[in-house]
N, C-alpha and C positions, 0 to 999 in steps of 0.2 A: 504494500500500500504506500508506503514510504518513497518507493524509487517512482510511483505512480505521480504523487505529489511536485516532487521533483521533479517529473518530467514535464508536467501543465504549468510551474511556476518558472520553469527555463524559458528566459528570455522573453516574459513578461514587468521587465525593470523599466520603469519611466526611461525613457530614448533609446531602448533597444528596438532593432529592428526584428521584422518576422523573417523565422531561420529559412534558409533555402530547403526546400525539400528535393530530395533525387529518389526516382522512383524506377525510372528508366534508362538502359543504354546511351539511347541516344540524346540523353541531356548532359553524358559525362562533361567535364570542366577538367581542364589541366589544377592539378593537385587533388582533383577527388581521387576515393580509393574502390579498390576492386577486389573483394575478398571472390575466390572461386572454391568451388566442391573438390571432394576428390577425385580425381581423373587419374587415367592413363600416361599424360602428359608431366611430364617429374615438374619443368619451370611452372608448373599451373597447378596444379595438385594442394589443393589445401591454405594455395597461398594469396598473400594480399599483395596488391600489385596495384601503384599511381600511377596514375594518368600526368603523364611529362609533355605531351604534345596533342597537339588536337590535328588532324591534318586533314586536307578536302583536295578529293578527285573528282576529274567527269572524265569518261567514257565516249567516246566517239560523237561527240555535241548532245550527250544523254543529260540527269538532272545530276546536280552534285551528290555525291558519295563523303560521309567522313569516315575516319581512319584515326584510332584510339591510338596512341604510344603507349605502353607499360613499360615502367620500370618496377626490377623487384627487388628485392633485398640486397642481392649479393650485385645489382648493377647488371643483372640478365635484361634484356631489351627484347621486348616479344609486339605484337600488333593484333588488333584488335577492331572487329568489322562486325556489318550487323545487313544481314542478304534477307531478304523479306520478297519472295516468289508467291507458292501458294503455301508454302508454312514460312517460319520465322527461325531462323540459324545463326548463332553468334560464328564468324568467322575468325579462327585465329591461326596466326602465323610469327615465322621467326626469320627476317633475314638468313640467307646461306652464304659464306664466304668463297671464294673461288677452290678454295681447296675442299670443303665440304661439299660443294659440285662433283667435286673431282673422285671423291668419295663414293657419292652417291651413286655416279651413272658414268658411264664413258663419255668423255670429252666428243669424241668425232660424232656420238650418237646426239647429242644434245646442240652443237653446232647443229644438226640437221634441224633444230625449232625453229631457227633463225633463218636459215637459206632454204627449207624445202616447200612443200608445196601447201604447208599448214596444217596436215594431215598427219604427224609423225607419229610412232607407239616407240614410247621410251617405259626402259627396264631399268629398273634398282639394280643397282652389279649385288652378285649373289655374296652374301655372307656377314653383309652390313648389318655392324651392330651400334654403331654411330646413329644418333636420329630415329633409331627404330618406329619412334614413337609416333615421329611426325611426319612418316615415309610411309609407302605400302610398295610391293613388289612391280607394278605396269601403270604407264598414264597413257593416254592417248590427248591429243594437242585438241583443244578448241576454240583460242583463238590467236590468230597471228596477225601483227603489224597493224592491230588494231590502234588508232589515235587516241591518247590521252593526254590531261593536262593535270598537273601535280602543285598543291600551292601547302605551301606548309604553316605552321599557326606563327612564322614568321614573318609572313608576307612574300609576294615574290608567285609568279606563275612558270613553273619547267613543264615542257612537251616531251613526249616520248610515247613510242613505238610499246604495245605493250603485248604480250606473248603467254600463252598459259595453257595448262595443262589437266585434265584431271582424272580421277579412279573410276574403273566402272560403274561403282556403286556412290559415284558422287560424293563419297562424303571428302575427300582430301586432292590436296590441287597442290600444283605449281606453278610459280608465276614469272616474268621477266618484265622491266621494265628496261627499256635501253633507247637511254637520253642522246640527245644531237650531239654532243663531246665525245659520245662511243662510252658512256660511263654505261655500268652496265648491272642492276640491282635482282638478286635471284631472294625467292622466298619460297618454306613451304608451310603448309598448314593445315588445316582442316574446320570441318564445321562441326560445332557441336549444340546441342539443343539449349536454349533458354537457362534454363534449371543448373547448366555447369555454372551458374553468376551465383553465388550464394546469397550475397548481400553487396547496395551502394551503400560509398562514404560519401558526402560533401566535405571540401574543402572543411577547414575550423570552422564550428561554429552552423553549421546547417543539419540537415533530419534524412537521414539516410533511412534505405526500404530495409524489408527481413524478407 
């Protein structure tokens, strides 16, 4: 009764403001926080992870798209998406390094997403125990050299060529974005249902869900 009291008298003080509430994904705010369930995924699994960047895509002159940064404890960097088809799938992904590529799939097989005909079936090299989690054994490409524009919650709009991949069963994808400098950004990730978000924080000071 006591933590109840306290709750209804929080931030009812002469010149306090009424607290922010977050209820939803898609209201996250750089510094709010993101506890997740337990998963499959070790950097996500149980843990609480802010929001460092907020960032906005469109797709081939489609509507804007954001794009959550998480940071976690240990300084792991992960992404965070929200694909709303005919159900509702939180997307999540982890940057790949060039040698984590290199890990994953053969080099000459993967330059074929780039130069072929859009069509490719890429194979996990066999024995991979790097990434397990956020890999599966085949993708087949679905989209290549499609246009997009990239504006980060710093301002500033970059273009780039975008490429991707995904499982037969949909649930895990790979992606490429490769920028007019030849810079060239690989990720993987997957979708998971709603219910992996345990609970939102706001920033200090605001009313987070359960």
């Amino acid at each position: 009764m006591f933590a109840k009291l306290a709750r209804l008298f929080r931030g009812a003080t002469a010149g306090s403001s009424t607290p922010r509430g977050l209820d939803r994904v898609e209201d996250l705010q750089a510094g709010d926080l993101v506890q997740f369930a337990l998963l499959d995924l070790p950097e996500l699994s149980g843990q609480r992870l802010e929001v460092t960047a907020v960032n906005t895509y469109r797709y081939g002159g489609g509507p804007e798209e954001h794009e959550w940064q998480l940071t976690g404890p240990a300084g792991e960097v992960l992404y965070l998406a929200v694909e709303a088809d005919d159900e509702r799938w939180l997307a999540v992904s982890r940057k790949l390094s060039r040698a984590e590529v290199a890990g994953l799939f053969d080099l000459d097989a993967f330059a074929g997403v780039f130069d072929g005909p859009g069509n490719i079936e890429l194979r996990r090299n066999a024995g991979v125990a790097a990434l397990a989690a956020w890999t599966v054994d085949a993708y087949h490409q679905v989209a290549s050299a499609q246009r997009g524009e990239f504006r980060s919650g710093r301002g500033g709009v970059e273009r780039f060529d975008y490429y991707a991949l995904e499982s037969a069963d949909e649930r895990f994808f790979v992606d490429a974005e490769v920028y007019a400098d030849g810079e060239t950004e690989v990720a993987a990730g997957c979708y998971l249902p709603p219910r992996a978000i345990e609970q939102l924080w706001p920033r200090a000071g605001g009313r987070g869900s359960r």
